[in-house]
Every structure is written in structure tokens, then in C-alpha cells.
C-alpha positions as CSV (number, residue, x, y, z in Angstrom):
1,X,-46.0,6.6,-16.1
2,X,-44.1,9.4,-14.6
3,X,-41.5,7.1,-13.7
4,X,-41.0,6.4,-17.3
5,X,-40.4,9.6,-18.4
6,X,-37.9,10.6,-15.8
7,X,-36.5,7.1,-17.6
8,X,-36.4,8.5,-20.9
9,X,-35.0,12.1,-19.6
10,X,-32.0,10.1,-18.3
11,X,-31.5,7.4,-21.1
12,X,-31.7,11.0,-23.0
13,X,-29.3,13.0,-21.2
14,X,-26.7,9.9,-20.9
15,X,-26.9,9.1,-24.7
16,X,-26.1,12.9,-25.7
17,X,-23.2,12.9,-23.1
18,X,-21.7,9.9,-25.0
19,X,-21.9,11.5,-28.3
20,X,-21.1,14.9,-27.2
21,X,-17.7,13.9,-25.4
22,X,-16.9,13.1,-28.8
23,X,-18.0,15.6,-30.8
24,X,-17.5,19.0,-28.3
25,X,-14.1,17.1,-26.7
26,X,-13.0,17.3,-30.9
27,X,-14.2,20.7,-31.5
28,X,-12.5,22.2,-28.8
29,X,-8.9,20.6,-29.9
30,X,-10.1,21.1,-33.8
31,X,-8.5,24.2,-34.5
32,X,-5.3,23.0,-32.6
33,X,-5.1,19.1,-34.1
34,X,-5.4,20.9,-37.8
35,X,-2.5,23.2,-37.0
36,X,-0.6,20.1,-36.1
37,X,-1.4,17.7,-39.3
38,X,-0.7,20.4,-41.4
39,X,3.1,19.8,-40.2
40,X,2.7,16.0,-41.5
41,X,2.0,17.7,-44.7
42,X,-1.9,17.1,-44.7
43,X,-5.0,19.3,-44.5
44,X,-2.9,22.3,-45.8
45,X,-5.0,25.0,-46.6
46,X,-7.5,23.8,-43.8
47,X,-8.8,25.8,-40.9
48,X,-10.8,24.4,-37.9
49,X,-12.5,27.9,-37.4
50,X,-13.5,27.2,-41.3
51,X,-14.7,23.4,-40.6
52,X,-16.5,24.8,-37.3
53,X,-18.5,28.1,-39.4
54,X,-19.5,25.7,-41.9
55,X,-20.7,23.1,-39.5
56,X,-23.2,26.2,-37.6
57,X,-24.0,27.8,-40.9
58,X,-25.4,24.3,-42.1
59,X,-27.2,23.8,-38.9
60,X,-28.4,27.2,-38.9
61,X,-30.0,26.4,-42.5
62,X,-31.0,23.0,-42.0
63,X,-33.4,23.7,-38.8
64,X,-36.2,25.2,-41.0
65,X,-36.5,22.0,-42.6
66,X,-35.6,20.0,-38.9
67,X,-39.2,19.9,-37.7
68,X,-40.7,18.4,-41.5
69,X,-38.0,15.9,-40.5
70,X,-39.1,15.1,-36.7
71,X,-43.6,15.1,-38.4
72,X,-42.1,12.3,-40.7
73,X,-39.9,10.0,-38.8
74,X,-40.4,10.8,-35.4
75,X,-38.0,11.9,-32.5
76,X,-36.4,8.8,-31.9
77,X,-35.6,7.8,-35.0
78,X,-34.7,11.1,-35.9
79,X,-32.2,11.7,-33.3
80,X,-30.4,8.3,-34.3
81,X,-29.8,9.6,-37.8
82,X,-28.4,13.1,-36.8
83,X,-26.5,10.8,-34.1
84,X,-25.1,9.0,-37.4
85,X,-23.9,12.2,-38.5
86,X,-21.7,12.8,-35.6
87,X,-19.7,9.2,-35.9
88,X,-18.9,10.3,-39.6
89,X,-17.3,13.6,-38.9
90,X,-15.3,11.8,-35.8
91,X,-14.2,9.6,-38.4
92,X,-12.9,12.0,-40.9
93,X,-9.6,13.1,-38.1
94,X,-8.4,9.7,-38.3
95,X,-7.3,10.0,-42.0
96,X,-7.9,13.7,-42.5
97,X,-8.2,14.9,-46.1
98,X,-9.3,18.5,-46.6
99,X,-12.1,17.5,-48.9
100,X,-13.5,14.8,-46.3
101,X,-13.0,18.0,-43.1
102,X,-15.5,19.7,-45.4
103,X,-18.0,17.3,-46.4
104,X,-18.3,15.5,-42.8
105,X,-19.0,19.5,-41.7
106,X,-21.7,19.9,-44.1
107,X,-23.2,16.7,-42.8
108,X,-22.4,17.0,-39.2
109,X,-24.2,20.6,-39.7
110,X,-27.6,18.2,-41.2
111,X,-27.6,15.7,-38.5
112,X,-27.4,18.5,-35.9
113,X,-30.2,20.5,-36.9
114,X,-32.1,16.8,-36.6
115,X,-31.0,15.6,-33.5
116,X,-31.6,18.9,-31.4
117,X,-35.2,19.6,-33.1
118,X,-35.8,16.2,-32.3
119,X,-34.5,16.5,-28.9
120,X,-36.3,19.3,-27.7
121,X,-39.3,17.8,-28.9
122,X,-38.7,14.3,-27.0
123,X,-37.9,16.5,-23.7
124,X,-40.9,18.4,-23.8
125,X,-43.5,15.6,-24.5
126,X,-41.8,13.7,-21.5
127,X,-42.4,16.7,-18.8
128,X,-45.0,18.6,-17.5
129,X,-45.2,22.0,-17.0
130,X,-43.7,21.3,-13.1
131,X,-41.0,19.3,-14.3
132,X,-39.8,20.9,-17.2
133,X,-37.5,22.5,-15.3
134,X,-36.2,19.6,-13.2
135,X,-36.3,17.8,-16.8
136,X,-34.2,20.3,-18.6
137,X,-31.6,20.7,-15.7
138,X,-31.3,16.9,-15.5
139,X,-30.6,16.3,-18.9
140,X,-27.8,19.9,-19.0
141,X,-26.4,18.1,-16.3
142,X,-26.0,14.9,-17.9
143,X,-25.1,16.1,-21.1
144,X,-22.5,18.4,-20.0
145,X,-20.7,15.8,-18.4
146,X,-19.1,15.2,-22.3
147,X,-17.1,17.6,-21.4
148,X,-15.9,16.6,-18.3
149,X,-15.0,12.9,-19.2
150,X,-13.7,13.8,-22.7
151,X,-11.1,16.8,-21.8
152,X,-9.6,14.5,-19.1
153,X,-9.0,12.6,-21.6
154,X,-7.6,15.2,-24.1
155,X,-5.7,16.3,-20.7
156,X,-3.8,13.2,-20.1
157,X,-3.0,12.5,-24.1
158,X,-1.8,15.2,-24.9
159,X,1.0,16.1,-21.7
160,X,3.8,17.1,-22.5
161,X,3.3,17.5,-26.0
162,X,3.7,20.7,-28.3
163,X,2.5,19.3,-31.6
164,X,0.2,16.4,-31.8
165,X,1.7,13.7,-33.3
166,X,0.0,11.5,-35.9
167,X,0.0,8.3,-33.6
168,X,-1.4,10.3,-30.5
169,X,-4.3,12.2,-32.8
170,X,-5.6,8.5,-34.2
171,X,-5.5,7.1,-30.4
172,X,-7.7,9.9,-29.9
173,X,-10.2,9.9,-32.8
174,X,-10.5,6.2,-32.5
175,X,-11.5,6.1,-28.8
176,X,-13.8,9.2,-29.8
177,X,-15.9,7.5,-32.4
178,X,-16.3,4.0,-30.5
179,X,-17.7,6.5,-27.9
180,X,-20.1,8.6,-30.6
181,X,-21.1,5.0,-31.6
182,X,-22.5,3.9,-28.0
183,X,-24.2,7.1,-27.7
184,X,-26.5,6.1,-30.6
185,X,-26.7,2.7,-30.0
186,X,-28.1,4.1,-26.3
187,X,-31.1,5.9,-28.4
188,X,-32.6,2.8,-29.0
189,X,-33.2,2.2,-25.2
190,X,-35.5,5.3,-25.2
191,X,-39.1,4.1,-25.0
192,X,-41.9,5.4,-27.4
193,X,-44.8,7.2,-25.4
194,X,-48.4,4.9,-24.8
195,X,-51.1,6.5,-26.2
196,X,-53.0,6.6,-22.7
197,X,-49.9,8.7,-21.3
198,X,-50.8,11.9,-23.4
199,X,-53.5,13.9,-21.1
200,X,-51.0,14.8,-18.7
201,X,-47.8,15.3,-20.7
202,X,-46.9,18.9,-21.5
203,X,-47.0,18.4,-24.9
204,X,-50.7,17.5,-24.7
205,X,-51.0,18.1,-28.6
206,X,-48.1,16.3,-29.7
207,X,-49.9,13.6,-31.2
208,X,-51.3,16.5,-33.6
209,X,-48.1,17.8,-34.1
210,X,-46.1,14.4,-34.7
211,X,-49.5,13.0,-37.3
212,X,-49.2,17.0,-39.1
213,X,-47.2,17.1,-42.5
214,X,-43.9,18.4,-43.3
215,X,-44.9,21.7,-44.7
216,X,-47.4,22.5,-41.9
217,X,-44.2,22.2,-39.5
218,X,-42.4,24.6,-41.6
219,X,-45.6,27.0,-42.0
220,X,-46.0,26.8,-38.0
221,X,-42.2,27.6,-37.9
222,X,-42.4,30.9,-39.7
223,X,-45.9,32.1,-37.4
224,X,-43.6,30.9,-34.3
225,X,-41.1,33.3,-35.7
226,X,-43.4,36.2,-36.0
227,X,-44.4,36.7,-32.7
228,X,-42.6,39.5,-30.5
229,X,-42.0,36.9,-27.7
230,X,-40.1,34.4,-30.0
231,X,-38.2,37.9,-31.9
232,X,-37.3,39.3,-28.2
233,X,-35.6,35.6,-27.5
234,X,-34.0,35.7,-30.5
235,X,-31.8,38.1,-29.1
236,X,-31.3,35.9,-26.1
237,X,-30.5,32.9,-28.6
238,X,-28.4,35.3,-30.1
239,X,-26.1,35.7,-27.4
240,X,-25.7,31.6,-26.5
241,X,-24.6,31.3,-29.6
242,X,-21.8,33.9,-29.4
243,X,-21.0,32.5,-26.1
244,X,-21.1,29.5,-27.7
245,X,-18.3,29.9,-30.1
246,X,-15.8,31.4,-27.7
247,X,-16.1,28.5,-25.2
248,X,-16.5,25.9,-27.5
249,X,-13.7,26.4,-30.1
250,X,-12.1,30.2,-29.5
251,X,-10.7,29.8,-25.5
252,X,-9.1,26.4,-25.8
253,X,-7.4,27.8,-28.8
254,X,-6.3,30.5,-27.1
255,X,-5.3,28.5,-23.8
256,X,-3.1,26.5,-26.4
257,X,-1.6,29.4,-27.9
258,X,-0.1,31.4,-24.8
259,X,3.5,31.5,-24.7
260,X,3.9,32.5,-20.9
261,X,2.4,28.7,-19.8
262,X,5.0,26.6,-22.0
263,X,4.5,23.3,-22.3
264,X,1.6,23.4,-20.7
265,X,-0.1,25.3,-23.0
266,X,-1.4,22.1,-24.9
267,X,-2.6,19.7,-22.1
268,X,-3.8,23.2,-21.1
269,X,-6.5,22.7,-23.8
270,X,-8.3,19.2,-21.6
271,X,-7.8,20.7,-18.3
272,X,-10.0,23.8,-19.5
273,X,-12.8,22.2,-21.5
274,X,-13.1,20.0,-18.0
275,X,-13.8,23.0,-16.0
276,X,-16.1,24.4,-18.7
277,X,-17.7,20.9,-18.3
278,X,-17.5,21.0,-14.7
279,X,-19.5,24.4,-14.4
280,X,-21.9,23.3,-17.3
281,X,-22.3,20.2,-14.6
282,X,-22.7,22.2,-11.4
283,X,-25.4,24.8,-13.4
284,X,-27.4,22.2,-15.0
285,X,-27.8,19.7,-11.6
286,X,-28.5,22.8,-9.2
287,X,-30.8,24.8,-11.4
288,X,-32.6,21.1,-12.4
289,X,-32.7,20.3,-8.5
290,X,-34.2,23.8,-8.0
291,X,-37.0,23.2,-10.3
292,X,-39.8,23.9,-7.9
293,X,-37.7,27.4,-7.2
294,X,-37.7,28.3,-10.1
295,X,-41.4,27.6,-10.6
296,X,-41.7,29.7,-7.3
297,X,-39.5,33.0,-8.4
298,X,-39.5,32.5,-12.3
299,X,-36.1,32.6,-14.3
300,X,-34.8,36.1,-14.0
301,X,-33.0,35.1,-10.8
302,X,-30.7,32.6,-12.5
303,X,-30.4,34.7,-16.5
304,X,-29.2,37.3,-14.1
305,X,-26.4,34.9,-12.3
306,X,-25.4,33.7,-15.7
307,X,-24.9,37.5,-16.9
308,X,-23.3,38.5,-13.8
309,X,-20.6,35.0,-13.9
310,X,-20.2,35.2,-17.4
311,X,-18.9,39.3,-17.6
312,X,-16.9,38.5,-14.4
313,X,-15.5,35.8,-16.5
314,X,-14.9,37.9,-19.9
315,X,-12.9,40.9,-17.7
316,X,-10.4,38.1,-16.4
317,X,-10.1,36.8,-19.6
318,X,-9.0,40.2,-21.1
319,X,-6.6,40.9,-18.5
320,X,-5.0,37.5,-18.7
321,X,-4.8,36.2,-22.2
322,X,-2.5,37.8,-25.3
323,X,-4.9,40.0,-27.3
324,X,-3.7,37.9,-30.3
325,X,-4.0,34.4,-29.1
326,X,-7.4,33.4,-31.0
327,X,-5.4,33.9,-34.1
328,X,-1.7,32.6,-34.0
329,X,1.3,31.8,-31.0
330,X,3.6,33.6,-32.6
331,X,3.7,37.1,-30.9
332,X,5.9,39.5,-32.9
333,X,4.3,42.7,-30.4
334,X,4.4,43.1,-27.3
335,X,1.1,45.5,-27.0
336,X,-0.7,42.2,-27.7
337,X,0.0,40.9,-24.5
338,X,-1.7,41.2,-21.3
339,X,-1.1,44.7,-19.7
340,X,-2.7,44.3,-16.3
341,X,-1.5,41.3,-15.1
342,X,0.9,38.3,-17.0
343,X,-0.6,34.8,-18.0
344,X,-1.8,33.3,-14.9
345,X,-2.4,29.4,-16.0
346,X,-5.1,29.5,-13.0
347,X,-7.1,32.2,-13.5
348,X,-7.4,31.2,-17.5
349,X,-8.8,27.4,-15.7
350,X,-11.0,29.8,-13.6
351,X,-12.4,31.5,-16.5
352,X,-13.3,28.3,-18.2
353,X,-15.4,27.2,-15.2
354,X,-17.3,30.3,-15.3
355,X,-17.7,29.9,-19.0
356,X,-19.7,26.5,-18.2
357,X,-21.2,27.8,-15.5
358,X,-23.1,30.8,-17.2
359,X,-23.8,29.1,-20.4
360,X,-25.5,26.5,-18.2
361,X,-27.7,29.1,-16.5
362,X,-29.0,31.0,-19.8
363,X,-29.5,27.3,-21.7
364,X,-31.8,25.4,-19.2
365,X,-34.0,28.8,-18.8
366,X,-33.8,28.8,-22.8
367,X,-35.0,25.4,-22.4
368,X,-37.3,25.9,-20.0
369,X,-38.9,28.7,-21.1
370,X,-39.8,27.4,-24.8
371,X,-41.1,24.0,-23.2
372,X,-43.4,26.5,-21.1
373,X,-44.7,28.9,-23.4
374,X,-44.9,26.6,-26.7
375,X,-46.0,23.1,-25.5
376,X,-47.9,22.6,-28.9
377,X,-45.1,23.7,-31.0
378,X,-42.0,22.2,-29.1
379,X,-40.2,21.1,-32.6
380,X,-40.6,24.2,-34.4
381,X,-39.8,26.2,-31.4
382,X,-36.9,24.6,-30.5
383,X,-35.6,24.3,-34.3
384,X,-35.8,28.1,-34.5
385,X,-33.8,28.2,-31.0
386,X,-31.1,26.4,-32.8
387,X,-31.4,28.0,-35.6
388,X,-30.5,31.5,-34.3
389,X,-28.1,29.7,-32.2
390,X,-26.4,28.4,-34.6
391,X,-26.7,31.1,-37.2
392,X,-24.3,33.3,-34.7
393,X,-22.1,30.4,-33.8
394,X,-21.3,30.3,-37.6
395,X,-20.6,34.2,-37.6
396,X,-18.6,34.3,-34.5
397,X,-16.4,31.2,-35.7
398,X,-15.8,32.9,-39.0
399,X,-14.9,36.4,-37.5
400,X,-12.5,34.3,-34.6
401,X,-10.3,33.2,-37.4
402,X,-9.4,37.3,-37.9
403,X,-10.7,39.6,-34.9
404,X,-8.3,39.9,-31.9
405,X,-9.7,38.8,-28.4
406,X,-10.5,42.3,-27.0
407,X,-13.1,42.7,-30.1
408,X,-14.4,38.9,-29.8
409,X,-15.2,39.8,-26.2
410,X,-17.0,43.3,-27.4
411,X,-19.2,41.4,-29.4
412,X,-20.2,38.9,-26.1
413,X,-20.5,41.5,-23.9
414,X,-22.9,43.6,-25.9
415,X,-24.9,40.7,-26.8
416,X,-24.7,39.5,-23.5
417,X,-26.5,42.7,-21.8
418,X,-29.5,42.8,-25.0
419,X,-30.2,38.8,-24.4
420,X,-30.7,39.3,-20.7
421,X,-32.9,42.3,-20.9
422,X,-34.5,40.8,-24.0
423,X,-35.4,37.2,-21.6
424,X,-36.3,39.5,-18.5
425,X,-38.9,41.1,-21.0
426,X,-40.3,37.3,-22.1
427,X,-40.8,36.3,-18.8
428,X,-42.2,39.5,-17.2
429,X,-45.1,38.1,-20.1
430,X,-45.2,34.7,-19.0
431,X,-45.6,35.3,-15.8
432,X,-48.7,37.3,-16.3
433,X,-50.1,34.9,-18.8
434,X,-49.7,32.2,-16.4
435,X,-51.5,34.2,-14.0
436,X,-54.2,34.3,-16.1
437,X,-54.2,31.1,-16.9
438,X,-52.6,31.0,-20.5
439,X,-49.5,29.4,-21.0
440,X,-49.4,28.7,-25.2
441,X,-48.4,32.0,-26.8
442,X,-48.1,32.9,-30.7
């Protein structure tokens, strides 16, 4: 029994890496592809920042009704048609028409408020309350690898190169979607739970939760929502998706748009997202190997390494990259580059590592966390964890496309300090409750 849900944490975590090497690997070089098709004479008017807000603000709508989704067809299934959703979107960059950008972002935006409810949800009824932990750092790990594998590949296609041709951008798309398309196929490997598994699963009332109707998911959504612990993690969710944002779509771009590393800048873009993967890598296996650590000294100790790698990694960032590089690589002022040091191509490769390193440590103790304190309500409480996330990750991609990187790293350092505080504060409350023996709250 237990060994078949470590079987469906991996199947799990290797299915999202396939589909996510397609879909964060083209997010990252979105924003940079665009500017390049609109030279063919295509996409004009477009903006990846544009395609990428309307992507988050979709998601961020489309998680209240996420859970009514994951009551009806159930998390397997579920996740297989928001996995659908990603192939579409993949598709749409190998003939890009600026009507088509839009649309596959609307429904990319759909899908992804599915498959993460649903994935959440699938997590937590396959862990108990020890391995959730282990569980959630495993499948990080796993899933993080996307980036890894996928910016290599971005990395070794696009050397040398200061536009992106058309031939080079189809190669790219093409071998991005056949890769989306294993990742679903993949989802059909998971196995369903037997019905004589469920008094030891975390989730011990899941099978109330999967049999309830749609509107009682979205009713037990809103009471989730009204509870100070789920309001003081808001802040925390908050800040990932800020964080989000900048190393998802805004520090690749800006990579790609510094002068001072010349040709480079573009292959730049690969070699980046793979240390941001590699980080995301290292965080997720050593926090999920350090399960029964964490279960030993609670989750403060690793928010507070995030907090500490993450503003270590936003001060090098503003001393190294042009003030103006979110926005444009044309740099008419000088007072827009760096004062304290020039463009150092291995510090900015530094920075990304750190980037994936932190965001790995504040996700799995997001992750850990809700499985812990809402084993009853993992879909709703996960959908409202996304839908915060993703609320901010629209907001920061629609400000990127106009704030200069000194103010964009304002904004993560601020929120960075509330969500720590804010997640010290849950925990400080679920420790005690666990004490006394509670461990559902709201």
C-alpha cells in the first residue's frame, strides 16, 4: 500500500516534469521569441508579459471553480484535461497568430487552475501526515527538473544567435509539445486509490470530499478563506507569486537583454533557467529527504533559508543587471546601468540558482503546510493557494512590462519580509495545535 503511493508521488512528479519543460522552458523565452517573430512580420502588437498576465489572471479566476471541477471528474482525470491545455498553447508558437497567443493563454490559464487543484489534492490523499513532507519534496524535485532538461535545450539552440530565426523557434516548439504530450499520456499510469487504503491516508475524508457536489467545494472554498490562518498565508502565497513572475518570465528577459554579455546574452536565457532549475532541484530533494527534520524542528528553519538566499540573491541582481533591462536592450542612458559593479555573466548565473533555490524552500513548506493543517479540504485549499499565487503573478507580469528592475525588486523584497513573518505566525499555530492534538483548522 504505501509502496503504491510513493508509486503514484513519482509517476506524479515525472509527468509534471515532462509537461512543465515545455510549458516553464517557453515561458521563460516567451517574451524574447515574440520580440523576434515580430521581425518576420508576425505577432505585431503582441507582448509575452501580456500573453503571460493573462495566462495568471485566468488561473487566478478559474481556481474558485477548480475544486467543483476535481468533486466531478476526479483528480486524475482532471489533471489530464488541464494537461490538454498545456499542449494547445505549445502549439500556438509554431504558427503564431496574435489572436491564437491570446486564446491558447486564456485556456492554458483554465487547464492550469485544473491541473494544480487537482494536483494538490492527488498529493495529499497519497501521504500521510509523516510523509507529506518527503512527498512534497519528492515531487518539487521531480518537477523542477523541467527546467533543468528544457533550458539545456533552449541553451544549445539558441548559441550564437541574436534573433531567433523562424526555422530554429519551430525546432523548438515542435520538440516542446511532443514532450507536453508524453507528460499527459504519463497521467494515465497513475493508479486510482482502493477503497480499503483510506484509514491511514492523510486525506482520511477524501472520499467525502471527492462524492460532495460542485457548489459545496466552492462554499467550503470561501469558509477556508475566512480563517486568519489561510488570510495570514495569503500573504505568504502572495510573495511566491511575485517571486514567481521575476524568475519565471522577468530575469531570463533581462539576462537576454544586457548589452555588456554580447552574444551571449541569448543562449544566456537556457543556461539561467538551468540553474534556476538546478536550485529548484537541490531544494526540493534535500528539504524532501529531510522530511523527518522537518517534522522534528517545523518549517521556520527552511522559510528562513529561502528568505535569507532569495534577498542575497535580489542585492546581486541590482548591482549587476541594467536598471532597464525588464523593459527593452536598447539603453539610451547611462544611469540605467549598473553603478556598483559592470555585468558580470557569472554572478547573473549565480543569481538564477539562488532564485530556484529559495522558491524551492517557501513552495514545499507551502505545500507542506496546507496538506498538514487542511487534510479534509486539500482541493479547496490548494485552489485558493494558486489562486493568490496566481492572482500576483498576473500583477507582477503586467507591471514588468513598465516598472524598471530596482522597483520590481522593491515589490519582492517587501513582500518577501510580510510572507515570512506571516508563515512563521501559521506555524507558531500549528505547532501548538499539533501539540494538542488537532491538526484540521478552519
Amino acid at each position: 500500500m504505501a509502496d503504491m503511493r510513493t508509486f503514484n508521488v513519482v509517476i506524479l512528479g515525472f509527468s509534471f516534469m515532462f509537461i512543465f519543460t515545455a510549458f516553464q522552458t517557453g515561458g521563460m523565452i516567451e517574451q524574447t521569441v515574440i520580440q523576434s517573430v515580430q521581425q518576420e512580420g508576425l505577432l505585431i502588437g503582441a507582448s509575452g508579459y501580456v500573453s503571460l498576465a493573462i495566462i495568471y489572471s485566468v488561473f487566478a479566476v478559474a481556481n474558485w471553480g477548480a475544486p467543483s471541477v476535481v468533486s466531478v471528474c476526479g483528480p486524475r482525470t482532471s489533471m489530464v484535461i488541464g494537461a490538454v491545455m498545456y499542449c494547445l498553447f505549445i502549439a500556438v508558437f509554431i504558427y503564431p497568430m496574435v489572436w491564437a497567443l491570446y486564446l491558447g493563454s486564456v485556456l492554458i490559464g483554465l487547464g492550469a487552475a485544473v491541473i494544480w487543484t487537482a494536483q494538490g489534492s492527488f498529493l495529499t490523499v497519497n501521504s500521510t501526515q509523516e510523509t507529506i513532507g518527503r512527498n512534497s519534496g519528492i515531487f518539487w524535485a521531480l518537477l523542477q527538473c523541467s527546467l533543468l532538461f528544457g533550458n539545456i535545450f533552449v541553451w544549445q539552440e539558441f548559441s550564437g544567435k541574436e534573433t531567433i530565426d523562424s526555422k530554429t523557434r519551430i525546432q523548438v516548439y515542435v520538440v516542446l509539445l511532443v514532450v507536453c504530450c508524453v507528460g499527459t499520456l504519463m497521467l494515465f499510469v497513475l493508479r486510482n486509490r482502493r477503497p480499503e487504503d483510506r484509514s491511514d491516508l492523510l486525506n482520511v475524508n477524501s472520499g467525502d470530499q471527492a462524492s460532495e457536489g460542485p457548489l459545496q467545494a466552492f462554499k467550503r472554498s470561501i469558509q477556508l478563506l475566512k480563517t486568519k490562518e489561510m488570510l495570514l498565508l495569503g500573504v505568504c502565497f502572495a510573495y511566491t507569486g511575485f517571486e514567481l513572475t521575476f524568475f519565471s518570465g522577468v530575469y531570463g528577459t533581462c539576462i537576454g537583454n544586457t548589452k555588456a554579455f554580447g552574444d551571449e546574452a541569448k543562449s544566456l536565457i537556457g543556461i539561467s533557467g538551468a540553474f534556476i532549475g538546478a536550485g529548484e532541484i537541490l531544494g526540493g530533494a534535500a528539504f524532501g529527504l529531510g522530511g523527518k527534520l522537518t517534522n522534528r524542528h517545523g518549517r521556520d528553519p527552511i522559510i528562513l533559508f529561502g528568505f535569507i538566499v532569495h534577498m542575497t540573491a535580489y542585492y546581486l541582481i541590482y548591482i549587476n543587471l541594467p536598471q532597464s533591462s525588464p523593459i527593452t536592450e536598447i539603453i539610451t542612458d547611462a544611469s540605467y546601468y549598473p553603478v556598483l559593479m559592470d555585468s558580470n555573466k557569472y554572478v547573473a548565473i549565480l543569481c538564477s540558482f539562488l532564485l530556484g533555490l529559495g522558491d524551492s524552500s517557501f513552495n514545499t513548506q507551502v505545500y507542506s503546510i496546507l496538506g498538514f493543517m487542511f487534510p479534509e479540504d486539500s482541493a479547496p485549499a490548494f485552489a485558493l493557494f494558486k489562486f493568490v499565487q496566481s492572482l500576483t503573478a498576473a500583477a507582477g507580469f503586467f507591471y514588468s512590462k513598465y516598472l524598471l528592475l530596482q522597483w520590481q525588486l522593491l515589490i519582492l523584497v517587501v513582500f518577501g519580509v510580510a510572507g515570512t513573518l506571516a508563515f512563521f505566525e501559521v506555524e507558531w499555530k500549528t505547532s501548538n495545535a499539533s501539540r494538542k492534538g488537532y491538526t484540521q483548522i478552519g
